[in-house]
PADOBA-541752 format. One record per residue: residue number from 0; x, y, z of N, C-alpha, C, CB in turn. Coordinates in steps of 0.05 Angstrom, whole numbers, plus 5000, padded with zeros to 4 digits. Each point is the difference from the previous one (the first is absolute). Glycine has a CB too. Example, Ala and Ser with C-alpha at 12.3 -4.5 7.8 and 13.67 -1.06 7.14 Angstrom:
<atoms>
<atom><num>0</num><n_xx>5264</n_xx><n_yy>4886</n_yy><n_zz>5156</n_zz><ca_xx>4982</ca_xx><ca_yy>5024</ca_yy><ca_zz>5000</ca_zz><c_xx>5018</c_xx><c_yy>5024</c_yy><c_zz>5000</c_zz><cb_xx>4962</cb_xx><cb_yy>4977</cb_yy><cb_zz>5025</cb_zz></atom>
<atom><num>1</num><n_xx>5031</n_xx><n_yy>5044</n_yy><n_zz>4961</n_zz><ca_xx>5016</ca_xx><ca_yy>5024</ca_yy><ca_zz>5001</ca_zz><c_xx>4985</c_xx><c_yy>5022</c_yy><c_zz>5014</c_zz><cb_xx>5024</cb_xx><cb_yy>4987</cb_yy><cb_zz>4957</cb_zz></atom>
</atoms>
This chain:
<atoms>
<atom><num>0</num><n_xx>5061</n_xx><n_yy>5253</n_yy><n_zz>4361</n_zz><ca_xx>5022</ca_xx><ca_yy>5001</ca_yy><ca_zz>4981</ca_zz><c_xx>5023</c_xx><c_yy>5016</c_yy><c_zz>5013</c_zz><cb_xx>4968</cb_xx><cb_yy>4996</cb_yy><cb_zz>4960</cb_zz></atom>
<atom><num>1</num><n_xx>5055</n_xx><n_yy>4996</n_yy><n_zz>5034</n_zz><ca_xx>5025</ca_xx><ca_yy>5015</ca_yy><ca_zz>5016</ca_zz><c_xx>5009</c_xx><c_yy>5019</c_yy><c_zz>4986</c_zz><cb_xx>5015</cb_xx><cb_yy>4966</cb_yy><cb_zz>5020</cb_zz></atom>
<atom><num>2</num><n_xx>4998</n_xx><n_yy>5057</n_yy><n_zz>4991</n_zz><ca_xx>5007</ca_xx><ca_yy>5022</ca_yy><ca_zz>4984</ca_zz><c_xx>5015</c_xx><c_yy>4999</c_yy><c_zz>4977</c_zz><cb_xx>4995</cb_xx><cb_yy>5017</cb_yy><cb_zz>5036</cb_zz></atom>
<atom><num>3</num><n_xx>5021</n_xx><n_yy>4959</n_yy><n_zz>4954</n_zz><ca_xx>5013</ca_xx><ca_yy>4997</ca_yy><ca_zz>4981</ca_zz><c_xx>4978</c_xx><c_yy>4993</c_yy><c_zz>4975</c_zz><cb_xx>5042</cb_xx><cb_yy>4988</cb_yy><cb_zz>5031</cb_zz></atom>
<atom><num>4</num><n_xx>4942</n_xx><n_yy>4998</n_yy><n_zz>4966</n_zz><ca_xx>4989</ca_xx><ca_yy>4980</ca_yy><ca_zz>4992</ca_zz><c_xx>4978</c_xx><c_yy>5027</c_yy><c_zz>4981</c_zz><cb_xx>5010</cb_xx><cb_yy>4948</cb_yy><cb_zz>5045</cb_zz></atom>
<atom><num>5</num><n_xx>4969</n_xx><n_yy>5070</n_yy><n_zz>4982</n_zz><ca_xx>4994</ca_xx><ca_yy>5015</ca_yy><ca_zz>4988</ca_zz><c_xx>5015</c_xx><c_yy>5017</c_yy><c_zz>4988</c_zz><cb_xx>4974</cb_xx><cb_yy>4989</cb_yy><cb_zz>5020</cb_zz></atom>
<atom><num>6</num><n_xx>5047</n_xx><n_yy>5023</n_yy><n_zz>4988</n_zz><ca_xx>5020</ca_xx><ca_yy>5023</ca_yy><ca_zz>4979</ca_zz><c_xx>5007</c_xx><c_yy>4988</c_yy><c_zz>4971</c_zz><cb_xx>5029</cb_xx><cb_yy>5020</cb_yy><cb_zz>5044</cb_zz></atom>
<atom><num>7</num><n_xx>4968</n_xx><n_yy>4954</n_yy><n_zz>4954</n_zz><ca_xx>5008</ca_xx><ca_yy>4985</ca_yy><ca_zz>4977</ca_zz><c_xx>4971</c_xx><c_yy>5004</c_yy><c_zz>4995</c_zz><cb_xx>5045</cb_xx><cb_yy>4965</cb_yy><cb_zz>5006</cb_zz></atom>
<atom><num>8</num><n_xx>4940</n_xx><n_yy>5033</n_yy><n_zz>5001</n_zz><ca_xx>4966</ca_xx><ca_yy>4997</ca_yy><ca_zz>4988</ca_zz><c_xx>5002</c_xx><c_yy>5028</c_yy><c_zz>4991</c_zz><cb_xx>4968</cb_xx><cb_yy>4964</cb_yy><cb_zz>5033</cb_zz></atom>
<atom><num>9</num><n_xx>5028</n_xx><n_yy>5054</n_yy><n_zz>4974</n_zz><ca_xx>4997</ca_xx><ca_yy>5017</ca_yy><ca_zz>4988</ca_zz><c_xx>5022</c_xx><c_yy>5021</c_yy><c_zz>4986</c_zz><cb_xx>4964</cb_xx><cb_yy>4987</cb_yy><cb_zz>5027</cb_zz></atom>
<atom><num>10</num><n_xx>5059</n_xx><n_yy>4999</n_yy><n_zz>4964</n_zz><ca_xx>5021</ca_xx><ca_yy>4998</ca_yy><ca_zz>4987</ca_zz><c_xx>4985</c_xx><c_yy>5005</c_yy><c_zz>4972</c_zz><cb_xx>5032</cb_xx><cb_yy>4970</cb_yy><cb_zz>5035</cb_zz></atom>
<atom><num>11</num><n_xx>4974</n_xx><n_yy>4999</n_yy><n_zz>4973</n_zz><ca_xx>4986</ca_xx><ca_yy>4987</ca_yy><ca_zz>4970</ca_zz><c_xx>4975</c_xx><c_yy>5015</c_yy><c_zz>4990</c_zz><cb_xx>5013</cb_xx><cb_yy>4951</cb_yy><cb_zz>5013</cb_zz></atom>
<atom><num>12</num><n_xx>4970</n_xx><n_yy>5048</n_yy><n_zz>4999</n_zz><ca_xx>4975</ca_xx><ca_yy>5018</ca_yy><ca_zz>4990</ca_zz><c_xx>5005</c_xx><c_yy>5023</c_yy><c_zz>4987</c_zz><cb_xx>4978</cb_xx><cb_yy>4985</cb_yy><cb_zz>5033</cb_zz></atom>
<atom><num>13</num><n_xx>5042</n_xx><n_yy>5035</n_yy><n_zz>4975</n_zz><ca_xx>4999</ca_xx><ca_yy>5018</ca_yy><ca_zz>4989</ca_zz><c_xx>5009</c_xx><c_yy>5002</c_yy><c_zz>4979</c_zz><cb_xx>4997</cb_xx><cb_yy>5011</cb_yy><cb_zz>5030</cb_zz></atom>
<atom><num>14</num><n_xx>5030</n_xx><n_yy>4972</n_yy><n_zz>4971</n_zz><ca_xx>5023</ca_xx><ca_yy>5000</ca_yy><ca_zz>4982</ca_zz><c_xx>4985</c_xx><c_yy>4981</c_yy><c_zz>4968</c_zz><cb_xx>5046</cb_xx><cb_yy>5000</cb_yy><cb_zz>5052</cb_zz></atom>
<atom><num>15</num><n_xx>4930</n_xx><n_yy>4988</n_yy><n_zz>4952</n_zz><ca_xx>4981</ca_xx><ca_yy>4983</ca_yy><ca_zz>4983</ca_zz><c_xx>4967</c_xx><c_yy>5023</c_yy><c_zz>4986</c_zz><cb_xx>5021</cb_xx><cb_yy>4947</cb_yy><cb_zz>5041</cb_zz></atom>
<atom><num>16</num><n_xx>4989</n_xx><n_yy>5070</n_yy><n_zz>4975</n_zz><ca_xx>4982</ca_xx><ca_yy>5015</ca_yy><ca_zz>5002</ca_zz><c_xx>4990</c_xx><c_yy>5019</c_yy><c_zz>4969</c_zz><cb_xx>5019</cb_xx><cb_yy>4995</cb_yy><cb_zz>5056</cb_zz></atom>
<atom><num>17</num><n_xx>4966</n_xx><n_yy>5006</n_yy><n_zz>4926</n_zz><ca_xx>4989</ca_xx><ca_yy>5015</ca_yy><ca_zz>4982</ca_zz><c_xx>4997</c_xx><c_yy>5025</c_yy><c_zz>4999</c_zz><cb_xx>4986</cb_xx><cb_yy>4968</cb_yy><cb_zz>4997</cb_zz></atom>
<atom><num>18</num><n_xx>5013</n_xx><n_yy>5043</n_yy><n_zz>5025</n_zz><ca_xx>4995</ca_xx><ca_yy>5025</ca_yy><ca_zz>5006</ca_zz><c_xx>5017</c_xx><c_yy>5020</c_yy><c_zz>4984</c_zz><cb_xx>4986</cb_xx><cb_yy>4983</cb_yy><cb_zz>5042</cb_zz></atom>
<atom><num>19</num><n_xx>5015</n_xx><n_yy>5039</n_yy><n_zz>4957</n_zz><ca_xx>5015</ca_xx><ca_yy>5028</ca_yy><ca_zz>4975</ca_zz><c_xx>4991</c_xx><c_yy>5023</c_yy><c_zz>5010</c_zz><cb_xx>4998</cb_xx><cb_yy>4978</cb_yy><cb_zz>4953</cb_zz></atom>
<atom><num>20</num><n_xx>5025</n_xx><n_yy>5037</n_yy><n_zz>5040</n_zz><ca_xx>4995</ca_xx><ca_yy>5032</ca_yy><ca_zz>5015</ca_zz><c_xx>4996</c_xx><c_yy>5005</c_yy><c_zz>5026</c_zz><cb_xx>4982</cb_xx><cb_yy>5009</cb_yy><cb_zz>4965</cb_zz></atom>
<atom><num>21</num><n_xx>4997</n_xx><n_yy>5001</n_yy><n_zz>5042</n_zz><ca_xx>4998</ca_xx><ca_yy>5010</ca_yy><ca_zz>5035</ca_zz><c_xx>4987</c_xx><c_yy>4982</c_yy><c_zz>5009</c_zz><cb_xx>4999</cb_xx><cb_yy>5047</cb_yy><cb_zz>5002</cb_zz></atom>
<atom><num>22</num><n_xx>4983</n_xx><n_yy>4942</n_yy><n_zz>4988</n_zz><ca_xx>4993</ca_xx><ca_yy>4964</ca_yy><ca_zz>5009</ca_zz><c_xx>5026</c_xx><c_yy>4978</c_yy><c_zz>5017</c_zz><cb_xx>4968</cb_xx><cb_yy>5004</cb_yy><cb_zz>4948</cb_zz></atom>
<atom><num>23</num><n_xx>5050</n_xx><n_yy>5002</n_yy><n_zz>5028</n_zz><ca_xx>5025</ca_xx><ca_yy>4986</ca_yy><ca_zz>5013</ca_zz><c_xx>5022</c_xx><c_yy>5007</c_yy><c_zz>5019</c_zz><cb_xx>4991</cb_xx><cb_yy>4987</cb_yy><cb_zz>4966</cb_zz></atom>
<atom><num>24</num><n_xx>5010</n_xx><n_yy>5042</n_yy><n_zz>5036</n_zz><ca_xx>5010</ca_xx><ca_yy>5010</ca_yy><ca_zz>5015</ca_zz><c_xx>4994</c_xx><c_yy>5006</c_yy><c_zz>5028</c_zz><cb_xx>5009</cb_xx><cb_yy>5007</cb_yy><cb_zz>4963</cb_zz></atom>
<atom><num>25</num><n_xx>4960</n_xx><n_yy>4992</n_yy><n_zz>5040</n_zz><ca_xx>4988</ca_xx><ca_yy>4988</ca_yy><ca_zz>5022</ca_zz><c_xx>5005</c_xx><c_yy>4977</c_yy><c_zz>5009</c_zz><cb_xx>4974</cb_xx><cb_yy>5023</cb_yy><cb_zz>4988</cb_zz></atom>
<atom><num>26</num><n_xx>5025</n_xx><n_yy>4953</n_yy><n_zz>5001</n_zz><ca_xx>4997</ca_xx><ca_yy>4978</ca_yy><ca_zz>5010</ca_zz><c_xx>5022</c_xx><c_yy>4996</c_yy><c_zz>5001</c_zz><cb_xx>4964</cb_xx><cb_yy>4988</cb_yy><cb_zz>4990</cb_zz></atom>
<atom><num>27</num><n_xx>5064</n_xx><n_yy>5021</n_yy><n_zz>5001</n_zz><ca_xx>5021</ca_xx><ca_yy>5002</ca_yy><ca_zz>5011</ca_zz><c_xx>5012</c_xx><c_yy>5012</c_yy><c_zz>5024</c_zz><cb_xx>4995</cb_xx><cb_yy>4993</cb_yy><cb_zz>4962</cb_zz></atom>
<atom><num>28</num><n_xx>4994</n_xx><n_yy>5028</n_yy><n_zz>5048</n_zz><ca_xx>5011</ca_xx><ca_yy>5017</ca_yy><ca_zz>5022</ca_zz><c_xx>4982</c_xx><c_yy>4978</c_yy><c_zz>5026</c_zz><cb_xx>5006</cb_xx><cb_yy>5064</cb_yy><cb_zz>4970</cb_zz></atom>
<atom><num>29</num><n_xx>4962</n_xx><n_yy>4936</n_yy><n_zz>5018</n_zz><ca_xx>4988</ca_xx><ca_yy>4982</ca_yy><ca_zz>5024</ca_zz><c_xx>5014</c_xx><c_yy>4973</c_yy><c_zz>5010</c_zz><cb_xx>4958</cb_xx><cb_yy>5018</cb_yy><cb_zz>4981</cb_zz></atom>
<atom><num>30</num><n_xx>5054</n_xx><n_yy>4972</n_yy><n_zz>5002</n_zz><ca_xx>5021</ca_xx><ca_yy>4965</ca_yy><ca_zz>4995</ca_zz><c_xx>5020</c_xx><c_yy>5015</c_yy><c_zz>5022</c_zz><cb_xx>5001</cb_xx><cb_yy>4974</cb_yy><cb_zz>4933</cb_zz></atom>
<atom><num>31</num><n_xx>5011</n_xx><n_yy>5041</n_yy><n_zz>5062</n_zz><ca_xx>5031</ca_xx><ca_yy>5019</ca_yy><ca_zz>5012</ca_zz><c_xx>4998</c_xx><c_yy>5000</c_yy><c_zz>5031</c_zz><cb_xx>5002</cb_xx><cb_yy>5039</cb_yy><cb_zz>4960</cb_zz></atom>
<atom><num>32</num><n_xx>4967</n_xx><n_yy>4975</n_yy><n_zz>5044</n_zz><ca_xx>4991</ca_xx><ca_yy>5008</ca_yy><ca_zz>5018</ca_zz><c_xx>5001</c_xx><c_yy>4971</c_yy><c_zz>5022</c_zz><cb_xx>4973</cb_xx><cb_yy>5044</cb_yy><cb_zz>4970</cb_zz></atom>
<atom><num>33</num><n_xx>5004</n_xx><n_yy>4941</n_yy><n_zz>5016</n_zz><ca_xx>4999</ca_xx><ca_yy>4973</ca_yy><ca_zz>5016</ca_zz><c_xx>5024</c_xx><c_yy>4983</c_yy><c_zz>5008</c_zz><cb_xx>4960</cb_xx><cb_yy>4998</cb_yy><cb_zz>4978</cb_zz></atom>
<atom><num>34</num><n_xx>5059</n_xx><n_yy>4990</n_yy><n_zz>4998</n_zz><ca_xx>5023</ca_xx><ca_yy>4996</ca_yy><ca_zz>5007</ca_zz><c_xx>5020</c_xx><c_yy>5010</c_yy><c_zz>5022</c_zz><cb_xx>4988</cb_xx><cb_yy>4992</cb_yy><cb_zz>4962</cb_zz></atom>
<atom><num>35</num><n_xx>5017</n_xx><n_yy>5043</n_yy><n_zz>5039</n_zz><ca_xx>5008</ca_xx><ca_yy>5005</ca_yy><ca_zz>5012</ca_zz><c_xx>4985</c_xx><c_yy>4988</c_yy><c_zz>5040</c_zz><cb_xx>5017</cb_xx><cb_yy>5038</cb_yy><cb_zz>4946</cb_zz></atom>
<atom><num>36</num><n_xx>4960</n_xx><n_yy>4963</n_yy><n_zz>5048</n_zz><ca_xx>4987</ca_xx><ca_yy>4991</ca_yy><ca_zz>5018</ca_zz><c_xx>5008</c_xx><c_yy>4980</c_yy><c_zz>5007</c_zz><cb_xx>4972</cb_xx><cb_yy>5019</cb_yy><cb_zz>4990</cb_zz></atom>
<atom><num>37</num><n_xx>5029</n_xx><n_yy>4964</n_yy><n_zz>5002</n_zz><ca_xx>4996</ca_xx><ca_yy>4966</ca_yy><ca_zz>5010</ca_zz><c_xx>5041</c_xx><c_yy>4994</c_yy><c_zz>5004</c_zz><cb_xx>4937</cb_xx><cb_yy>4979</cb_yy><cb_zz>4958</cb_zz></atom>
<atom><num>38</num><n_xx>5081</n_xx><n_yy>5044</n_yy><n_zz>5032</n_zz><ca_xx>5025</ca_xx><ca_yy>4992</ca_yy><ca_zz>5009</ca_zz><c_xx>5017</c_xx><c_yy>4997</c_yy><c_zz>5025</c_zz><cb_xx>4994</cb_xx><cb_yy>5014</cb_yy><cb_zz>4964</cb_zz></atom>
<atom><num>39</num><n_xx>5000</n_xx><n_yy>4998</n_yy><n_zz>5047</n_zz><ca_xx>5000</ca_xx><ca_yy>4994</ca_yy><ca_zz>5033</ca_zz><c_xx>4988</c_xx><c_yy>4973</c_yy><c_zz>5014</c_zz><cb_xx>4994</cb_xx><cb_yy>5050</cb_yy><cb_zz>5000</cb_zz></atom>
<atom><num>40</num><n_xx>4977</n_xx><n_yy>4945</n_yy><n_zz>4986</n_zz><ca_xx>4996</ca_xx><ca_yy>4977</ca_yy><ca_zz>5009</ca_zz><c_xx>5011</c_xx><c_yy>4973</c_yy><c_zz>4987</c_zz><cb_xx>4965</cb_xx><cb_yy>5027</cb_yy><cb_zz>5016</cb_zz></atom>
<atom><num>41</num><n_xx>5047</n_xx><n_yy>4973</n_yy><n_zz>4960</n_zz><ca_xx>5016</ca_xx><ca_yy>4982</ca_yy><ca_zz>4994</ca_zz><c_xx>5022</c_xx><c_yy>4975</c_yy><c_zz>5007</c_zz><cb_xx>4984</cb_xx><cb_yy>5035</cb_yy><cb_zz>4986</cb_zz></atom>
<atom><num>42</num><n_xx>5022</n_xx><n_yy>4950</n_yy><n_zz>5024</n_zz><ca_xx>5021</ca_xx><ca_yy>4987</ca_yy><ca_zz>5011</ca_zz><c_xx>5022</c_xx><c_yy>5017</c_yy><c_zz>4993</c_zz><cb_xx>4980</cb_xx><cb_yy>4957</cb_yy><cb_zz>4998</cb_zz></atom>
<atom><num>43</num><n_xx>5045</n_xx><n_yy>5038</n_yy><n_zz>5022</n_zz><ca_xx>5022</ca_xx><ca_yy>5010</ca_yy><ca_zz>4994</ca_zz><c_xx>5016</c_xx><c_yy>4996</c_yy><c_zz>4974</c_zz><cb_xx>4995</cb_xx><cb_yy>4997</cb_yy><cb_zz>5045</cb_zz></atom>
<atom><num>44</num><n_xx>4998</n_xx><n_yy>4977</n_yy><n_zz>4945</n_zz><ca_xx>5020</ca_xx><ca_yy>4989</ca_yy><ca_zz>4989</ca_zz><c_xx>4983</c_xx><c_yy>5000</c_yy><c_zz>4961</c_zz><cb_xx>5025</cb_xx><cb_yy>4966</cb_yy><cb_zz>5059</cb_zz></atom>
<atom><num>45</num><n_xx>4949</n_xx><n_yy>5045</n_yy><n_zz>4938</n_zz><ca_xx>4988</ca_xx><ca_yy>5014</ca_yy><ca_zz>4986</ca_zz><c_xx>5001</c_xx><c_yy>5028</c_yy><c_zz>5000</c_zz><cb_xx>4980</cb_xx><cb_yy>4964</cb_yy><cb_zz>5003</cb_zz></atom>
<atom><num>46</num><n_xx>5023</n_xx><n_yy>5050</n_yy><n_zz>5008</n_zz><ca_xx>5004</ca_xx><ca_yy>5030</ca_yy><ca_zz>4998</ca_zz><c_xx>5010</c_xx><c_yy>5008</c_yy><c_zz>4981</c_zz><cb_xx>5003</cb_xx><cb_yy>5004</cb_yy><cb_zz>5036</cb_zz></atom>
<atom><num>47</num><n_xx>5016</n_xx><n_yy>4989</n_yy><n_zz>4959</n_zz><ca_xx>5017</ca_xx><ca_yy>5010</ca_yy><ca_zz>4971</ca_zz><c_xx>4992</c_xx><c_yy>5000</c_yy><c_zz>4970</c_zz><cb_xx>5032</cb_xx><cb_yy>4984</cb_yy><cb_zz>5028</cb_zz></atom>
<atom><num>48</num><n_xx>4946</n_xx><n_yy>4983</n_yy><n_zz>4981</n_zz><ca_xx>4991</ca_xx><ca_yy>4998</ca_yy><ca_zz>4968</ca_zz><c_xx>4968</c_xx><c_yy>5014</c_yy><c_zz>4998</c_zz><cb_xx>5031</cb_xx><cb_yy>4948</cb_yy><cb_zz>4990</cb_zz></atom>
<atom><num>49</num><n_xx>4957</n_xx><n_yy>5064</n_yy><n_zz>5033</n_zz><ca_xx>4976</ca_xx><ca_yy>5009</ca_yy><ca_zz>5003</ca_zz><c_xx>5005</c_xx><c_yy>5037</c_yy><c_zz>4990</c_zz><cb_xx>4985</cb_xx><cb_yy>4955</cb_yy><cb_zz>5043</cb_zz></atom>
<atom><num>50</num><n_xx>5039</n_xx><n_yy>5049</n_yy><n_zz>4964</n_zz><ca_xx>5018</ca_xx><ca_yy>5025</ca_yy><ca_zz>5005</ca_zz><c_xx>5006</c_xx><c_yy>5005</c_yy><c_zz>4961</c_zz><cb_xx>5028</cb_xx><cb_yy>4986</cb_yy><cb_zz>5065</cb_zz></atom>
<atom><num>51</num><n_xx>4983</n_xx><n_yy>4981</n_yy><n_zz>4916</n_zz><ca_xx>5006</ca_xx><ca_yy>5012</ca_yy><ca_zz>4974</ca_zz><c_xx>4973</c_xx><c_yy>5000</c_yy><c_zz>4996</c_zz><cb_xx>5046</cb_xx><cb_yy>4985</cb_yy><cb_zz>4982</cb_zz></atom>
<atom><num>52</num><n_xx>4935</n_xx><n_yy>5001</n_yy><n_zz>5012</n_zz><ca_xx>4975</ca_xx><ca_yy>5006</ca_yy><ca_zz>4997</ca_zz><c_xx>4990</c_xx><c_yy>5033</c_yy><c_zz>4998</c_zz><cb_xx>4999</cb_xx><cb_yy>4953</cb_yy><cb_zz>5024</cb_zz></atom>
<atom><num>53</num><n_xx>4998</n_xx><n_yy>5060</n_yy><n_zz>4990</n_zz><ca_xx>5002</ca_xx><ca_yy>5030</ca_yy><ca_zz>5002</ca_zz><c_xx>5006</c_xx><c_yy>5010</c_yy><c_zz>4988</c_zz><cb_xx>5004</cb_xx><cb_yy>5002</cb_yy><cb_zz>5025</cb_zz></atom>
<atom><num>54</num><n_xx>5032</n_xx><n_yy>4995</n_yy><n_zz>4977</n_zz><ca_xx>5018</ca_xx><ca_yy>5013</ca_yy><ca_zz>4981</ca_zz><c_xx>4992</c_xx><c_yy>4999</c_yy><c_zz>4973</c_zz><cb_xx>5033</cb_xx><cb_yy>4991</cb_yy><cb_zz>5029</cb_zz></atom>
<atom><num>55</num><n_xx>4955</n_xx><n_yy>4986</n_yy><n_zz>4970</n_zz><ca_xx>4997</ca_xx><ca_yy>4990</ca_yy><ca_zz>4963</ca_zz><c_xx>4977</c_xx><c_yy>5022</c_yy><c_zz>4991</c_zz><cb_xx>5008</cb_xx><cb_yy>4937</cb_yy><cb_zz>5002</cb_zz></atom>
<atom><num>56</num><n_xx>4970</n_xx><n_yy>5063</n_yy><n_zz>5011</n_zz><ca_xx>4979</ca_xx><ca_yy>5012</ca_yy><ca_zz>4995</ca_zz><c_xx>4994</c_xx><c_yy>5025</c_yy><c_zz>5005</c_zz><cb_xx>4993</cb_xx><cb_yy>4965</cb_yy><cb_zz>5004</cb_zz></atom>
<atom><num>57</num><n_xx>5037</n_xx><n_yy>5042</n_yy><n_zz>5019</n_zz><ca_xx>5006</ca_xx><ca_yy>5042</ca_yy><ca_zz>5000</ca_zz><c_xx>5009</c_xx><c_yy>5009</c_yy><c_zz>4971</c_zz><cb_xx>5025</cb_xx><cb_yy>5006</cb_yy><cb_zz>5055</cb_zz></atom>
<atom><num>58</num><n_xx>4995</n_xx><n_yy>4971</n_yy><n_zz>4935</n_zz><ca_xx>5018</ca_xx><ca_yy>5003</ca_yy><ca_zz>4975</ca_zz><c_xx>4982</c_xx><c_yy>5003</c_yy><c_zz>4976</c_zz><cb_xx>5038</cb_xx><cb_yy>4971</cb_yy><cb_zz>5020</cb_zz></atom>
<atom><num>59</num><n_xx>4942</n_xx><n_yy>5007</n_yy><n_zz>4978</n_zz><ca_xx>4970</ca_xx><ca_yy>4993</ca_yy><ca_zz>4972</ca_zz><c_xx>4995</c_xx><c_yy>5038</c_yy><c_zz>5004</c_zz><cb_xx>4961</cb_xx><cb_yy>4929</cb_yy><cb_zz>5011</cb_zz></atom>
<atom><num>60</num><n_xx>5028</n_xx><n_yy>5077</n_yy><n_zz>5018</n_zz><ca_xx>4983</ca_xx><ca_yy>5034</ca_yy><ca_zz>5000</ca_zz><c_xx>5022</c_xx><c_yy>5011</c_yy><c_zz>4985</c_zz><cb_xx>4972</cb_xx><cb_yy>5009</cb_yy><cb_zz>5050</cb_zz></atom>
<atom><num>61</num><n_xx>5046</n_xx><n_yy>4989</n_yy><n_zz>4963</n_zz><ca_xx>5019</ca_xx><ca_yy>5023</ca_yy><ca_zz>4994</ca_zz><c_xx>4996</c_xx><c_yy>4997</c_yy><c_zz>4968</c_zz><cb_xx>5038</cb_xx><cb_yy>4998</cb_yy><cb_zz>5045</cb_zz></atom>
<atom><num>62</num><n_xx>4976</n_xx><n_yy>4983</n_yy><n_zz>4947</n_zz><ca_xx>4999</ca_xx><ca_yy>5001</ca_yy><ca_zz>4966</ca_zz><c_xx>4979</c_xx><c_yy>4998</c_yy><c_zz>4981</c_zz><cb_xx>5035</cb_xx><cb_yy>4983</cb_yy><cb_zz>5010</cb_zz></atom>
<atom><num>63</num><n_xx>4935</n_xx><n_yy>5028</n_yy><n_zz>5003</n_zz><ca_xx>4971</ca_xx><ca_yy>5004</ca_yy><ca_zz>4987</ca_zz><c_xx>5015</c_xx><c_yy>5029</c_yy><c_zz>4990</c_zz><cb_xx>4951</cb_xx><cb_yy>4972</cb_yy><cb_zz>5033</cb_zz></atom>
<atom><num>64</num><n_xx>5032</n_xx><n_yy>5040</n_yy><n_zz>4948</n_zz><ca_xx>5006</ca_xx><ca_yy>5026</ca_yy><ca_zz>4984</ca_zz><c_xx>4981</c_xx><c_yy>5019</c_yy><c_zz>5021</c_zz><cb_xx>5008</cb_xx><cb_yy>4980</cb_yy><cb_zz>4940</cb_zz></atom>
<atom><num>65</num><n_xx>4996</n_xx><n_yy>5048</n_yy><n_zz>5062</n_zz><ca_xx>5001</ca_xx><ca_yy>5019</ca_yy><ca_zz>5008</ca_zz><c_xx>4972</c_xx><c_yy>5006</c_yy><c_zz>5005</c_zz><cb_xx>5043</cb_xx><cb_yy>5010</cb_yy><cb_zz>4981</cb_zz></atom>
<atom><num>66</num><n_xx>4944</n_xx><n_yy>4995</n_yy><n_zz>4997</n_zz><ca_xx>4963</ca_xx><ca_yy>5004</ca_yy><ca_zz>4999</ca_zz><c_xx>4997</c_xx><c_yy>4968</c_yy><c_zz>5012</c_zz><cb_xx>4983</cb_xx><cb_yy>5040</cb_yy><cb_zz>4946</cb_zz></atom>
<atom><num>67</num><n_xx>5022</n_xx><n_yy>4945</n_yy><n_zz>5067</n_zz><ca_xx>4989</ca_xx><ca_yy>4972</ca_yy><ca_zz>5002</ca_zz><c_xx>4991</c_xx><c_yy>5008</c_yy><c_zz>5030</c_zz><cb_xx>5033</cb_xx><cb_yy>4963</cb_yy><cb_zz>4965</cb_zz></atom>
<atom><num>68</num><n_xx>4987</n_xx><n_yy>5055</n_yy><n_zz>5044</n_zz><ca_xx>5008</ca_xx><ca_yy>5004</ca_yy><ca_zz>5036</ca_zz><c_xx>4978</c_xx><c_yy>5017</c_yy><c_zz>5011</c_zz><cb_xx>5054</cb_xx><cb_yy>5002</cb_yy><cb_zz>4997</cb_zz></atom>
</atoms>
């Protein structure tokens, strides 16, 4: 699978994801983590949308409540 394809795979998973509280805040930072991973190996001309991906899901942490973190 190519680096886009999975960053969208596990996009979606998280962003579909049931999880609550530090459950989710885990599986959010781990998503962050991997993404960030796989952006370098991305095509050039994907980078950007592998790159909002991230952003979207730094933004979801960010705006979990305080005891969530």
């Amino acid at each position: 699978m190519d680096a886009y394809r999975e960053a969208q795979r596990l996009y979606a998973e998280v962003m579909l994801s049931t999880a609550s509280g530090h459950e989710l805040v885990a599986e959010l930072e781990r998503t962050l983590q991997r993404i960030g991973e796989l952006l370098p190996q991305a095509a050039p001309d994907q980078r950007a949308a592998v790159l909002l991906m991230n952003s979207s899901l730094a933004e979801r942490l960010a705006g979990l409540p305080e005891e969530s973190r």
